[in-house]
C-alpha positions in Angstrom: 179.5 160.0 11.6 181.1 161.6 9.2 180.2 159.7 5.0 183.6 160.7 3.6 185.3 158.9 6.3 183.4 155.9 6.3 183.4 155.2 3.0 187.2 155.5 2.8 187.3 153.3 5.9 185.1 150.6 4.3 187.2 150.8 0.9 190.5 150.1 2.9 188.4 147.0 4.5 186.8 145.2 1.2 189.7 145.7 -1.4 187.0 145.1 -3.8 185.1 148.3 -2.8 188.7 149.9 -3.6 188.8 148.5 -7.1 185.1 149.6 -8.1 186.2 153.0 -6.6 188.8 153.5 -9.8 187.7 151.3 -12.4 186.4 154.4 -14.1 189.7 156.1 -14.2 191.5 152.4 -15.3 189.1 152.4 -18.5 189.4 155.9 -19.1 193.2 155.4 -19.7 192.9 152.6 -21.7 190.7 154.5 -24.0 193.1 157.2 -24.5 195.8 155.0 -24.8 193.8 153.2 -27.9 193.2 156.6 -29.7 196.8 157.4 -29.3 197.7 154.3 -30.7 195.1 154.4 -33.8 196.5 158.2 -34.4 200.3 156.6 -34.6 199.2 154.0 -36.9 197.2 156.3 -39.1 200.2 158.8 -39.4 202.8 155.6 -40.0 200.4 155.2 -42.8 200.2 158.4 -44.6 204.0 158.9 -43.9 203.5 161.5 -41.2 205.1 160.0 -38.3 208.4 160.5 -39.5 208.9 161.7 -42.8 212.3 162.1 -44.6 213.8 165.3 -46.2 212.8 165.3 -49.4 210.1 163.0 -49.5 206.4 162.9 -49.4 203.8 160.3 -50.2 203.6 161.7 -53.6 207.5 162.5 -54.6 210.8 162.4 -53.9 212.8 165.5 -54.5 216.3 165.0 -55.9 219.1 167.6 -57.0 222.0 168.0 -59.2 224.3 170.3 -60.0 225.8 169.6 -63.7 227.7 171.7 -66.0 225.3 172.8 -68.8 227.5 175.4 -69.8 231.6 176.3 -69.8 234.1 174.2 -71.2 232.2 171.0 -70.8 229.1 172.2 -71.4 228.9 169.1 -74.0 229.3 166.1 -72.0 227.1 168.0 -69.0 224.3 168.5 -71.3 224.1 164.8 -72.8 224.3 163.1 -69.4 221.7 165.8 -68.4 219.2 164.4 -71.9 220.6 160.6 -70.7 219.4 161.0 -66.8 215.8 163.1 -67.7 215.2 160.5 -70.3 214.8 157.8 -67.7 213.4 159.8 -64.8 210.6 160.8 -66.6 210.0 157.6 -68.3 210.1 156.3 -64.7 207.2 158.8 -63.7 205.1 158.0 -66.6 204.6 154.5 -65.2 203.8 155.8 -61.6 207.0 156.4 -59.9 208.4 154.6 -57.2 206.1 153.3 -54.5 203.7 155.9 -56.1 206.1 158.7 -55.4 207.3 160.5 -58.5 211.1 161.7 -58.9 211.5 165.7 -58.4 214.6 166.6 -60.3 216.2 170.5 -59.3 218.7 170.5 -61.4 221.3 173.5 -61.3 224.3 174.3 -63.8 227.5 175.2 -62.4 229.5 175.5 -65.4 232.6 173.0 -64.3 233.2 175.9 -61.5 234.2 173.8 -58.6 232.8 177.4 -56.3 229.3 177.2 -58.0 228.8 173.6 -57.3 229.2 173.9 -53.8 226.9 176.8 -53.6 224.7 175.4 -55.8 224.6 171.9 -53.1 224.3 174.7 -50.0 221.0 175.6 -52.2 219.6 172.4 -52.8 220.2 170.8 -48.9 219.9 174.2 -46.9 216.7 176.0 -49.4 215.5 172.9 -51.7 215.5 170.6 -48.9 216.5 168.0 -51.5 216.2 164.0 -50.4 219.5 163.5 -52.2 222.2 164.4 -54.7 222.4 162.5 -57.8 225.0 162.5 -60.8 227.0 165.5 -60.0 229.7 166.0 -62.4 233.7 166.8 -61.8 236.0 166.0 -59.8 236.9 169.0 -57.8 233.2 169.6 -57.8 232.4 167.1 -56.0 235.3 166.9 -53.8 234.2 170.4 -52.6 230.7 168.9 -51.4 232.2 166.5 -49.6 232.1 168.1 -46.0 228.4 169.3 -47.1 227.2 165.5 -47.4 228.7 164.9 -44.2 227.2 167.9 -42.3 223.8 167.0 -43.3 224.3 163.3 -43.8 222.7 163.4 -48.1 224.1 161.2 -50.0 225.1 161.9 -53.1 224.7 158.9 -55.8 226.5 158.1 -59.2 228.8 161.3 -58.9 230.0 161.4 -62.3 234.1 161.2 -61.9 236.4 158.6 -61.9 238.8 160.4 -59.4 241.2 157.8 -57.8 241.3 160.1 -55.0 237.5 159.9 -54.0 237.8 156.0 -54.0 240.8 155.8 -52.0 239.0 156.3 -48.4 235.5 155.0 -48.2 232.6 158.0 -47.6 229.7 157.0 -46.2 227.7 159.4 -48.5 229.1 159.2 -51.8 228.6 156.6 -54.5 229.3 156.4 -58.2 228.6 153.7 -60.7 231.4 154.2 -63.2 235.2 153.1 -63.4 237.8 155.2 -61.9 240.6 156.8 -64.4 243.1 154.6 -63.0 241.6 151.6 -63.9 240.8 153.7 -67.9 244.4 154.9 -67.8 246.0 151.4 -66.7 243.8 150.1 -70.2 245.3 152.2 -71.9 249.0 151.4 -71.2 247.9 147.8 -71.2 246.9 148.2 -74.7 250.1 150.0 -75.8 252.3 147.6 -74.1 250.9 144.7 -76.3 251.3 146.3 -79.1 254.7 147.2 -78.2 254.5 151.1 -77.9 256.8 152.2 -75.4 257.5 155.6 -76.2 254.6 157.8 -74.5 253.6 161.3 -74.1 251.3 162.4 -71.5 249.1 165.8 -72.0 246.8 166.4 -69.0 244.4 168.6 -67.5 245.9 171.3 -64.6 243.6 170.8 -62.3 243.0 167.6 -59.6 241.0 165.9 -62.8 243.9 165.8 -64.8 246.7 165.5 -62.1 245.5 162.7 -61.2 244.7 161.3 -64.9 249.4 162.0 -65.3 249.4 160.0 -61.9 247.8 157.1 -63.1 249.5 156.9 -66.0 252.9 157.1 -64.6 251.6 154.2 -62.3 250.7 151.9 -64.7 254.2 152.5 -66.4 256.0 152.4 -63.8 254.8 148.4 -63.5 255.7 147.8 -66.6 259.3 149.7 -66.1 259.1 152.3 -68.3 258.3 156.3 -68.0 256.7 158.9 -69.9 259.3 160.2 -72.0 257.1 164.2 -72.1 254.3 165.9 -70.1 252.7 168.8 -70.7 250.0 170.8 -68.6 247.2 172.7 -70.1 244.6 174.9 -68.5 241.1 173.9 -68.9 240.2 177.1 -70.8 243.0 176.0 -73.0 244.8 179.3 -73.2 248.0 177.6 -73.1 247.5 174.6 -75.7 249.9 175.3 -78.5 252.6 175.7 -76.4 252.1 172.1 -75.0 251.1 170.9 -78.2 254.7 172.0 -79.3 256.7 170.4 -76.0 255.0 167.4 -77.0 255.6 167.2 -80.3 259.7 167.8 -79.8 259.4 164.6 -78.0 258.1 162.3 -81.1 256.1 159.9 -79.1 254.6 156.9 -80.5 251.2 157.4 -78.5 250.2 160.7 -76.7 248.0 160.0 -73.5 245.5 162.5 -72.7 243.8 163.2 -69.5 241.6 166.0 -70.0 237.9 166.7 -71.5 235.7 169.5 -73.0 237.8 172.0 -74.6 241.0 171.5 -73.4 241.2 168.4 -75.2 239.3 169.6 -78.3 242.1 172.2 -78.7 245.3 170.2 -77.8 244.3 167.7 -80.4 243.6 170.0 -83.1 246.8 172.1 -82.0 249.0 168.8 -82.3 247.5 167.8 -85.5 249.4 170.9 -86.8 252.6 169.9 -85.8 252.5 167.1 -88.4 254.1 164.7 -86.1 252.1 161.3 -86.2 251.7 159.4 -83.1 248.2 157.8 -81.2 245.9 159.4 -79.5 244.2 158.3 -76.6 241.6 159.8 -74.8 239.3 159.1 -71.2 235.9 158.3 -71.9 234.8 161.7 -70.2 236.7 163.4 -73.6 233.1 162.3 -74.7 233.1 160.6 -78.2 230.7 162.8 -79.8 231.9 165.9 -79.2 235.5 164.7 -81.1 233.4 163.6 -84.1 231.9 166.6 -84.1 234.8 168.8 -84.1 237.0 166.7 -86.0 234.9 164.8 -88.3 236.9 162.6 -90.3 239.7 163.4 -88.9 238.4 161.6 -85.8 239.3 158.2 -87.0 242.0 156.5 -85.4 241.4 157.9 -82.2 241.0 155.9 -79.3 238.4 156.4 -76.3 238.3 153.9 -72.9 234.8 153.7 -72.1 232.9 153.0 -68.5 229.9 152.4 -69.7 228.4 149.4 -72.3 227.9 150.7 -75.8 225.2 152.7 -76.4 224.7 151.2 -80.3 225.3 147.4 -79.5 222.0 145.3 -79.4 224.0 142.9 -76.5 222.7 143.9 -73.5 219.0 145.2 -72.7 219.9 148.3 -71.1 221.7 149.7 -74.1 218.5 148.3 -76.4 215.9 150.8 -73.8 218.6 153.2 -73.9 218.4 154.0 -77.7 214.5 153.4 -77.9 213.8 156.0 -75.0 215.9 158.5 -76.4 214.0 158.5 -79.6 210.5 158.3 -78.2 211.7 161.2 -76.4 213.4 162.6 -79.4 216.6 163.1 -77.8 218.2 161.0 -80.8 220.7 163.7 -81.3 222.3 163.3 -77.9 222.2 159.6 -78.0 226.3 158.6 -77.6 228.1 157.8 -73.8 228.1 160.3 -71.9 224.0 160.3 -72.4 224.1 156.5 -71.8 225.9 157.5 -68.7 223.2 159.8 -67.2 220.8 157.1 -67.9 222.6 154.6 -65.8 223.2 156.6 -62.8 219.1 157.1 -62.9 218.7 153.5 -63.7 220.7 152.7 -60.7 219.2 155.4 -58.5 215.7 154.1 -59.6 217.3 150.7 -58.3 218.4 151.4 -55.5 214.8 153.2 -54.2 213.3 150.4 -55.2 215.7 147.9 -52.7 215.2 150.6 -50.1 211.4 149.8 -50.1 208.7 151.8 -49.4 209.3 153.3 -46.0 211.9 155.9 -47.7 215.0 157.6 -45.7 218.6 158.1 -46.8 219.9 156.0 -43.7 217.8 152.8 -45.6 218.6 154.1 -48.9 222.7 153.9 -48.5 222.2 150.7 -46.3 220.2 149.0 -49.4 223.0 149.9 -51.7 225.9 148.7 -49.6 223.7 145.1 -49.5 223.1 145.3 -53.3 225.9 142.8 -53.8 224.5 142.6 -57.9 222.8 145.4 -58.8 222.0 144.3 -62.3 220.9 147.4 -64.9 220.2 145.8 -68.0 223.1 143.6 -68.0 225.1 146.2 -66.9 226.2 144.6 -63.2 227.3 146.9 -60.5 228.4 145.5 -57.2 228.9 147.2 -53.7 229.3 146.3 -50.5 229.5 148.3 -47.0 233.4 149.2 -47.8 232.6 149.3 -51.3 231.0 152.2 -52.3 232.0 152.5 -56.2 230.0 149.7 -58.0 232.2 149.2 -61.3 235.7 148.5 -62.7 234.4 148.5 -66.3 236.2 149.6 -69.2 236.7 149.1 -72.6 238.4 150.1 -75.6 237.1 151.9 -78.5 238.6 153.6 -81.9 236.7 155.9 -84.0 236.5 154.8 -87.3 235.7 156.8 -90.6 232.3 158.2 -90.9 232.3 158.7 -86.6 230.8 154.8 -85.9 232.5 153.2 -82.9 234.8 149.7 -83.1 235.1 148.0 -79.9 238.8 146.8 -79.6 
């Protein structure tokens, strides 16, 4: 008789026989099934399993692309002193979930091209975990169809453009008023003190456009118009001549929707027209840099600002503000468009820490959109899944003589 055969008979005749034949094999498949399942734990642990872009269980690599030189080289770099002061103060203390914050930061020089090959660099070379606080309008607008291709958010984009709030992006977030909302202040203000006559000199580009837009808006509810525009390049080439077509006018208040040097130069080119009238400015004219151009002759001048006062004691983000500035000696920068970059890290910090430990962008935008209050220091923001742009603050300032700050 042949063994083989009768032992595969007698198997088929005791099932138990059958059972003891693959036992063996059974437990030797359970075995590898608890290694695999020890490996998967141990690499969930350390991060491994499936890490992020950008991140690591050490640090999370963020970039920006600011304008640290060109025509608003000003306001880029004191949003730039603003943000770092914050980010490192955050690393000092141990990051986030142990992971420390990476900043790449590149200048682009308010040149709507270099930003966007600047952003190609930091999500195609940098492999950056997000954008945060990149500044302009048609800077960031360029980006846009980056973010989407590669799904990076981009937080606390500094602009107020109307246009970027109109239609909801799934990968963009600011934490600042729009112009509208600082342009509709400042006719407010005008109408109750019964100015009617105004004068609009803007930016030509989208910033700016859209700053003459608003205005006319918020006229038009109130039934009135501007009675003169003017158009000036950001390079400010062409100032006196629209310093001149609004000055034939004789407006009561001049609006102006511009920054950097194209407001620098409009102002001082009205002044010498002698024709007295208001000035009013967007908070991203930057406060600092008109005192220290005009001096003195800065008084009177009013700003609309997005952002709580950097030299008020009210709220607690404004009081660390000022004292991590001069531990860090940046007291020279200190003014709002540093308190600004310090904010959109603040919130950025925030909003990591709401996203948990167990980092990637699709739980980083999801936390934002369910951070109904997002409280900074007293400073509130509020967003929501349709809701992407987390304030409608503004305020009123004038400069007064000697370059302090009176909040109307």
């Amino acid at each position: 008789m042949n063994l083989s055969k009768s032992k595969f008979a007698n198997s088929l005749s005791d099932p138990r026989s059958w059972l003891q034949l693959r036992l063996p094999d059974v437990q030797a498949t359970l075995q590898t099934v608890q290694v695999l399942a020890a490996l998967c734990v141990a690499l969930l642990g350390t991060g491994l399993a499936r890490a992020e872009t950008g991140v690591t269980a050490q640090t999370v690599l963020i970039g920006q692309s600011v304008s640290l030189t060109g025509p608003l080289a000003e306001i880029g770099n004191d949003f730039s002193e603003g943000f770092k002061a914050y980010i490192d103060e955050v690393n000092r203390r141990g990051g986030v979930f142990g992971r420390r914050l990476k900043l790449v930061q590149m200048d682009d020089g308010y040149v709507p091209q270099r930003s966007l090959a600047n952003t190609e660099k930091l999500i195609g070379e940098d492999k950056v975990f997000a954008l945060v606080g990149n500044l302009g309008t048609a800077n960031v607008t360029g980006v846009l169809p980056l973010l989407e291709q590669h799904r990076v958010p981009l937080f606390a984009a500094f602009t107020g453009a109307d246009s970027l709030r109109r239609t909801p992006n799934r990968y963009l977030f600011t934490v600042m008023a729009s112009y509208g909302s600082e342009t509709e202040k400042m006719v407010q203000h005008l109408s109750t003190i019964g100015i009617k006559s105004i004068a609009v000199a803007y930016q030509n580009n989208t910033f700016g456009q859209e700053g003459l837009a608003g205005v006319q808006a918020a006229m038009k509810d109130r039934q009135i118009a501007p009675i003169a525009s003017a158009a000036i390049e950001t390079d400010a080439r062409d100032v006196a001549v629209a310093a001149q077509t609004i000055a034939r006018a004789r407006p009561q208040a001049v609006i102006l929707t511009m920054a950097g040097k194209a407001t620098i130069e409009f102002i001082r080119e009205f002044k010498k027209t002698g024709v007295t009238a208001q000035l009013l400015v967007l908070s991203v004219a930057d406060t600092n840099l008109l005192v220290k151009q005009f001096g003195k002759d800065a008084a009177g001048i009013l700003v609309t600002q997005t952002m709580p006062a950097p030299f008020s004691d009210k709220l607690g983000v404004s009081r660390e503000f000022r004292q991590l500035m001069r531990s860090a000696g940046k007291d020279k920068h200190v003014g709002y468009a540093s308190m600004t970059g310090f904010v959109s890290a603040k919130a950025f910090v925030e909003a990591l820490r709401l996203t948990g430990p167990d980092l990637t962008r699709e739980r980083f935008m999801s936390a934002i959109e369910s951070a109904k209050n997002m409280d900074i220091g007293g400073y509130v923001l509020r967003f929501g899944p349709e809701k992407h742009h987390g304030s409608t603050y503004v305020e009123t300032t004038m400069i007064k003589p000697g370059g302090t700050l009176f909040v109307y």
